[in-house]
GUFI-440115 format. One line per 2 residues: number of its first residue (from 1); for each residue x, y, z of N, C-alpha, C. Coordinates in nm, 2 decimals. Layout:
NUM = X/Y/Z/X/Y/Z/X/Y/Z | ...
***
This chain:
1 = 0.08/-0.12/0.00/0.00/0.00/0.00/0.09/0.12/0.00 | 0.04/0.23/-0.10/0.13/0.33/-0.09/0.09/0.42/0.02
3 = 0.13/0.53/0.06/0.11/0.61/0.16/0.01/0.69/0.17 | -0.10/0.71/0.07/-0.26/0.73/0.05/-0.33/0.65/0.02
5 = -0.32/0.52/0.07/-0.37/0.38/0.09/-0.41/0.32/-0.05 | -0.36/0.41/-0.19/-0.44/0.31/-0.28/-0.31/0.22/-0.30
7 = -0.36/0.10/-0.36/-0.31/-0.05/-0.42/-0.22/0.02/-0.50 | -0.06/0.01/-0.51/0.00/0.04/-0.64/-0.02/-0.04/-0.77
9 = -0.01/0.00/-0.88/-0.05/-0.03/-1.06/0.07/-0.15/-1.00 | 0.06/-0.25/-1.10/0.14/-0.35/-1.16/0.26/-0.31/-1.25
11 = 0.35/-0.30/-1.21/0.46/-0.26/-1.33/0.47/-0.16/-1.29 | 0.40/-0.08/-1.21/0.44/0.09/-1.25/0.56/0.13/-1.20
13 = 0.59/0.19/-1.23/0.77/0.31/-1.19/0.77/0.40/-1.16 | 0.87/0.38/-1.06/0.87/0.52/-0.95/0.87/0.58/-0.99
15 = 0.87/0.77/-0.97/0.90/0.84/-1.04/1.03/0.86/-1.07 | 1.14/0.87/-1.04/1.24/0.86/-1.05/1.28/0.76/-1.16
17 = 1.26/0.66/-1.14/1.28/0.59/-1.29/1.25/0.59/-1.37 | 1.12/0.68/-1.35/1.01/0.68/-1.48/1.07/0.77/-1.55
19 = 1.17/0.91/-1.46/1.16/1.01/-1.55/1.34/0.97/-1.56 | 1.40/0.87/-1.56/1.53/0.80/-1.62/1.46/0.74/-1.73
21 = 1.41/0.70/-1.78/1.37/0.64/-1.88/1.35/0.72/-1.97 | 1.27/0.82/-1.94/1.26/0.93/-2.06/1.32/1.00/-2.09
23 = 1.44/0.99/-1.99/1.56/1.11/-1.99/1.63/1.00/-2.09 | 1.68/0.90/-2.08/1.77/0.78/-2.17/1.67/0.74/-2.29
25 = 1.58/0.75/-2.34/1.49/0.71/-2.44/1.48/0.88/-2.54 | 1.43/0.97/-2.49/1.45/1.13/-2.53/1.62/1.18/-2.61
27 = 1.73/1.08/-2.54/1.88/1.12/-2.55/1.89/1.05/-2.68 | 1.86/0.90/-2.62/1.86/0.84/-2.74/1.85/0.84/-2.88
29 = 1.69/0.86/-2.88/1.65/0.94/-2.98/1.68/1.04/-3.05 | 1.71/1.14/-3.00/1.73/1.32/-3.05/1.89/1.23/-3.11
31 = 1.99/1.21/-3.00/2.10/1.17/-3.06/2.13/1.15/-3.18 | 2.02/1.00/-3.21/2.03/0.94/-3.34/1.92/1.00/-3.42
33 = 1.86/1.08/-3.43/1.79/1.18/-3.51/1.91/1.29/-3.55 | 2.00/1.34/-3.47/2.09/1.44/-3.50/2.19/1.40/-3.58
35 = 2.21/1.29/-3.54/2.32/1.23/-3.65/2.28/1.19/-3.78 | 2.18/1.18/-3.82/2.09/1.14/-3.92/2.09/1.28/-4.00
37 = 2.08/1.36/-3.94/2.05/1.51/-3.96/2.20/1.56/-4.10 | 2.26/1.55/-3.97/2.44/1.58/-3.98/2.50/1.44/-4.12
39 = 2.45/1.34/-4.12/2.50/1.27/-4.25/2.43/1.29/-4.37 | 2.28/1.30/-4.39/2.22/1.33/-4.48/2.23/1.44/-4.54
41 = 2.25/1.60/-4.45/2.17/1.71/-4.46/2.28/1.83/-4.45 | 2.40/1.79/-4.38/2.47/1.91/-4.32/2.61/1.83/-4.41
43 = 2.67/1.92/-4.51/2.79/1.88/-4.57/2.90/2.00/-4.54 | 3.02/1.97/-4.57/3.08/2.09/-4.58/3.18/2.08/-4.67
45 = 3.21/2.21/-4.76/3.28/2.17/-4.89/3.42/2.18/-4.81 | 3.54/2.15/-4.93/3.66/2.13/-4.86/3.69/2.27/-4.98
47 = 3.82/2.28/-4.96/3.90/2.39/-5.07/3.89/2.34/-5.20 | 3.83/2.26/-5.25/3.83/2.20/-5.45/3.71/2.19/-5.41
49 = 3.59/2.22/-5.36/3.43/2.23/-5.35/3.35/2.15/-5.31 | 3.44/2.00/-5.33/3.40/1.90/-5.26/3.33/1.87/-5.13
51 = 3.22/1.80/-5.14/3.14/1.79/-4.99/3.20/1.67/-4.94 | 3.23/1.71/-4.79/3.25/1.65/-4.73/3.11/1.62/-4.59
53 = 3.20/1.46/-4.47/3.10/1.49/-4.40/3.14/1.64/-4.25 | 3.01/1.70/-4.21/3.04/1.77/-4.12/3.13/1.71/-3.99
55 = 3.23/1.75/-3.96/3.29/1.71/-3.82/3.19/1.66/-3.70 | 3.06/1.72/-3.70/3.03/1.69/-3.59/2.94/1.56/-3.56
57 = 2.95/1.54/-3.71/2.86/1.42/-3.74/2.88/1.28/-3.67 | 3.05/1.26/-3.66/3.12/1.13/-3.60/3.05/1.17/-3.45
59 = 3.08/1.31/-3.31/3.05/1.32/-3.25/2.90/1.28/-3.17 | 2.81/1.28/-3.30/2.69/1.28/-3.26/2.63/1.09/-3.25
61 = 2.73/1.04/-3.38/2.74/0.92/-3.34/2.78/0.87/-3.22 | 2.92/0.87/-3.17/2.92/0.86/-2.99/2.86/0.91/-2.93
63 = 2.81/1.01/-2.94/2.73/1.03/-2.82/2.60/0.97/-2.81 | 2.55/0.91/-2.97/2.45/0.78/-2.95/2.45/0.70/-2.95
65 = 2.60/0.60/-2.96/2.64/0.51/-2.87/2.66/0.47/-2.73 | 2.72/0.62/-2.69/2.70/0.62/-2.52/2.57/0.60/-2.46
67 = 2.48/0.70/-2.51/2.35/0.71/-2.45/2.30/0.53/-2.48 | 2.31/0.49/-2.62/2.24/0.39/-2.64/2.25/0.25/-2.54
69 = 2.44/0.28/-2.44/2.41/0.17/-2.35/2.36/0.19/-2.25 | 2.35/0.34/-2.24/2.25/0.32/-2.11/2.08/0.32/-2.13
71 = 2.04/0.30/-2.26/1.88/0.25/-2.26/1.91/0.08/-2.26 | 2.02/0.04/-2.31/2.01/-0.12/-2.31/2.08/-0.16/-2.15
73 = 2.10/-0.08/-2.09/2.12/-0.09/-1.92/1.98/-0.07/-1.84 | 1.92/0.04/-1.90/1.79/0.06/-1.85/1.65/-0.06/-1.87
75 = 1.69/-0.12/-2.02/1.58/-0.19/-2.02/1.62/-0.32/-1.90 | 1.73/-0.38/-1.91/1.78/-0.46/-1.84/1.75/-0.42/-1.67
77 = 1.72/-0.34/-1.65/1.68/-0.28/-1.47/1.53/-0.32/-1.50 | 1.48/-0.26/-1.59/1.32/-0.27/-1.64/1.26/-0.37/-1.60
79 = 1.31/-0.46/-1.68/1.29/-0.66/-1.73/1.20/-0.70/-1.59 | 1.25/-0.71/-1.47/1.19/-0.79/-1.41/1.06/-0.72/-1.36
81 = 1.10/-0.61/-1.31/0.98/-0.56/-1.23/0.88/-0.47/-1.28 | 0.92/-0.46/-1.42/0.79/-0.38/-1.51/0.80/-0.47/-1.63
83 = 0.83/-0.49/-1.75/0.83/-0.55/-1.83/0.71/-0.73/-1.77 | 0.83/-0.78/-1.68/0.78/-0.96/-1.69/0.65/-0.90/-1.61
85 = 0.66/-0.82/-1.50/0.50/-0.80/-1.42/0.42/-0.75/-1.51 | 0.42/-0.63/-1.58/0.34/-0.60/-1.69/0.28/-0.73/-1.76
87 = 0.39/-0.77/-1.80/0.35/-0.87/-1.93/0.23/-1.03/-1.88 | 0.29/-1.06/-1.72/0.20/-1.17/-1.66/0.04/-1.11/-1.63
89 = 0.07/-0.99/-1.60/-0.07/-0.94/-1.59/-0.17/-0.88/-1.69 | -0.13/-0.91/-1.79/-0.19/-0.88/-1.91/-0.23/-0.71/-1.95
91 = -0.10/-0.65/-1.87/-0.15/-0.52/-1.92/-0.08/-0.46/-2.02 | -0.12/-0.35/-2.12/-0.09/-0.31/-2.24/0.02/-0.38/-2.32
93 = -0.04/-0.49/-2.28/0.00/-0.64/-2.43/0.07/-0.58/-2.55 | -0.02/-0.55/-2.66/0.08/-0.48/-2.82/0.13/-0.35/-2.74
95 = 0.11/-0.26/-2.73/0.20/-0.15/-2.73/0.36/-0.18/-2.65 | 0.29/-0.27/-2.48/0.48/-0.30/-2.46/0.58/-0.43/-2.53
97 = 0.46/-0.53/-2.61/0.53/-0.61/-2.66/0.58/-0.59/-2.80 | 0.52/-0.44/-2.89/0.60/-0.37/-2.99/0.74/-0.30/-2.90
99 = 0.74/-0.29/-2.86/0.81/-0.18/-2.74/0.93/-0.28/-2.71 | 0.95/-0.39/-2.66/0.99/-0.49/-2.67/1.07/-0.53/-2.80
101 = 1.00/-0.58/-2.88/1.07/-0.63/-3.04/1.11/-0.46/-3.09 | 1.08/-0.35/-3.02/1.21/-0.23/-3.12/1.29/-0.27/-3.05
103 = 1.31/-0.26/-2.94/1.44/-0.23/-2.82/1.50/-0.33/-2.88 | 1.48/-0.50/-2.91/1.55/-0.61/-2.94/1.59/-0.57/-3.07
105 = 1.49/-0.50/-3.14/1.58/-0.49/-3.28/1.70/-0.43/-3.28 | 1.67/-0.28/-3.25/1.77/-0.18/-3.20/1.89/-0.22/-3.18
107 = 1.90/-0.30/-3.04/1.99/-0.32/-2.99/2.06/-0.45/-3.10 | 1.99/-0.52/-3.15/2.07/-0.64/-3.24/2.13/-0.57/-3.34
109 = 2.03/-0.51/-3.45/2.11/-0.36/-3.56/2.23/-0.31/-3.48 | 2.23/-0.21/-3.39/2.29/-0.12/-3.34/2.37/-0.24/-3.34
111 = 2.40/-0.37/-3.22/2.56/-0.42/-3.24/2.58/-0.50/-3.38 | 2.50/-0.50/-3.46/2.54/-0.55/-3.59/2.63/-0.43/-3.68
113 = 2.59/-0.33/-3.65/2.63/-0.23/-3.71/2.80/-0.21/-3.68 | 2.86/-0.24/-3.57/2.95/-0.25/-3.47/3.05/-0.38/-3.59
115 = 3.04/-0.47/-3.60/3.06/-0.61/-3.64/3.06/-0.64/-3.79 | 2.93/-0.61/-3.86/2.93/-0.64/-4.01/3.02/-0.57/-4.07
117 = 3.10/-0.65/-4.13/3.24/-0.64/-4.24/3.23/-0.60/-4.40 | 3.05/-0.63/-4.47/3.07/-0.59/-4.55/2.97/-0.48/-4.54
119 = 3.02/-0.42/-4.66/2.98/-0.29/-4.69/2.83/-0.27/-4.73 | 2.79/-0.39/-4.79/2.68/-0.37/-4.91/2.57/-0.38/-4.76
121 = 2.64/-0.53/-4.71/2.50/-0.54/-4.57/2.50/-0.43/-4.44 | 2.62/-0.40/-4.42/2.61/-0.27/-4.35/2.56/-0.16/-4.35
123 = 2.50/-0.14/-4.47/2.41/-0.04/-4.54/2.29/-0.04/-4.51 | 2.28/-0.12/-4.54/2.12/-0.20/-4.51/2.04/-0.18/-4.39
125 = 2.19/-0.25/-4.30/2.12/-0.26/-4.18/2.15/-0.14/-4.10 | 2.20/-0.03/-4.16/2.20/0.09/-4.08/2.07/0.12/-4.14
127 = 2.00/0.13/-4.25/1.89/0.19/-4.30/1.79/0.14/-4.20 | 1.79/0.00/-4.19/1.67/-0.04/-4.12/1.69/-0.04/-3.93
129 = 1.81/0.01/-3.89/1.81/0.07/-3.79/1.79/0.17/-3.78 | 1.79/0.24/-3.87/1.75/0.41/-3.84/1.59/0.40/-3.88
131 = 1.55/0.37/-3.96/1.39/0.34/-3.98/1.32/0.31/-3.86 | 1.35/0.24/-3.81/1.30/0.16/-3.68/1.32/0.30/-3.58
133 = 1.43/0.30/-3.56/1.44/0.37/-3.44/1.40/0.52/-3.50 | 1.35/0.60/-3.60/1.27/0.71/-3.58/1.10/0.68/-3.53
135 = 1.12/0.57/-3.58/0.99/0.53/-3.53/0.94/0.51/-3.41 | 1.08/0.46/-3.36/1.04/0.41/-3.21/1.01/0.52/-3.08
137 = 0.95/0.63/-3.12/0.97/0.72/-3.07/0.80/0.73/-3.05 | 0.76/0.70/-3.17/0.59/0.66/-3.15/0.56/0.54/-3.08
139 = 0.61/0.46/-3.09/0.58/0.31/-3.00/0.58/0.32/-2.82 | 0.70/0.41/-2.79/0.72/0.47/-2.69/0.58/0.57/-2.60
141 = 0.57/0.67/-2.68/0.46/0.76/-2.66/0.32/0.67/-2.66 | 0.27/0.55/-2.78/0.18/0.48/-2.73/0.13/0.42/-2.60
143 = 0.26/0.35/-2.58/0.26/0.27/-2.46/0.26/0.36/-2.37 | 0.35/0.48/-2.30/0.31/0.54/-2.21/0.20/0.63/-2.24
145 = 0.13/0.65/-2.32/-0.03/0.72/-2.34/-0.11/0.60/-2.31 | -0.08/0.47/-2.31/-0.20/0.39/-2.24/-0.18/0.36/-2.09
147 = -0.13/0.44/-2.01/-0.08/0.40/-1.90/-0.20/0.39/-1.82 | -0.26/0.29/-1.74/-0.37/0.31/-1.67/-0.34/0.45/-1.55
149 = -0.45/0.52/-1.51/-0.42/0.64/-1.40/-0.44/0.55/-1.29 | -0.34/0.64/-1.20/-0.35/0.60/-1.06/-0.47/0.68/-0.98
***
C-alpha cells in the first residue's frame, strides 16, 4: 500500500525511474535523429568544392552510442519488475510487446552495425536501424499514453 492507501499499478515506476527512462529514451532518440540530420543534410565543402561529412557528425554518433548503452542498461533494470510484471498481468499487451521487439531490434542492428564487415550489408542494416528507431519514438509515446491512472 502506498502512503494514500491506494493499491500500487502492476509494473508501474517510480518516479524517479520513470523520468530516467525518458531522460535515456529522449537522449537516445534526439541523438540518433541528430546524426541522421548531420549525415544526410549538413555537408561541408573542402578547398576544391567537394562535400564533405560535417565534423560533428562522428561526435553525434558517440554520443548515440554512449546514451544507447545506457537505454540497453535501463531496459535490463526494467525486465523484471515492469516489463515480466506488466507482461503476466496482461496489461498493455501490443504496445509494450511492440516496445519490446524495437528495443530487441535496436539493440541487435545497433551491435550489428559494430561487427558487419561488408559494406553492401552494412548499409542495409543501418537503413533499417534508423527506420526503426525514428519510429520508435511513437511506440514509446503509445505505450506510455495507455498508461492506466492511478
Amino acid at each position: 500500500m502506498s502512503s494514500t492507501g491506494a493499491k500500487p499499478r502492476v509494473g508501474a515506476l517510480p518516479a524517479s525511474r520513470r523520468r530516467a527512462v525518458h531522460w535515456i529514451a529522449t537522449g537516445t532518440w534526439v541523438t540518433g535523429a541528430v546524426w541522421l540530420v548531420f549525415k544526410y543534410f549538413v555537408r561541408v565543402p573542402d578547398e576544391f568544392g567537394f562535400d564533405n561529412p560535417h565534423p560533428m557528425q562522428q561526435w553525434w554518433l558517440i554520443a548515440h552510442a554512449i546514451v544507447s548503452v545506457f537505454a540497453v542498461w535501463m531496459f535490463g533494470v526494467l525486465w523484471p519488475g515492469h516489463v515480466i510484471r506488466g507482461w503476466k498481468s496482461h496489461l498493455r499487451r501490443p504496445t509494450g510487446g511492440t516496445l519490446f521487439g524495437i528495443t530487441a531490434w535496436l539493440a541487435l542492428t545497433g551491435l550489428a552495425l559494430y561487427y558487419v564487415g561488408n559494406d553492401d550489408w552494412r548499409s542495409w542494416v543501418a537503413i533499417l536501424h534508423w527506420a526503426v528507431g525514428l519510429g520508435a519514438i511513437v511506440a514509446f509515446l503509445l505505450h506510455r499514453r495507455h498508461a492506466p491512472r492511478a
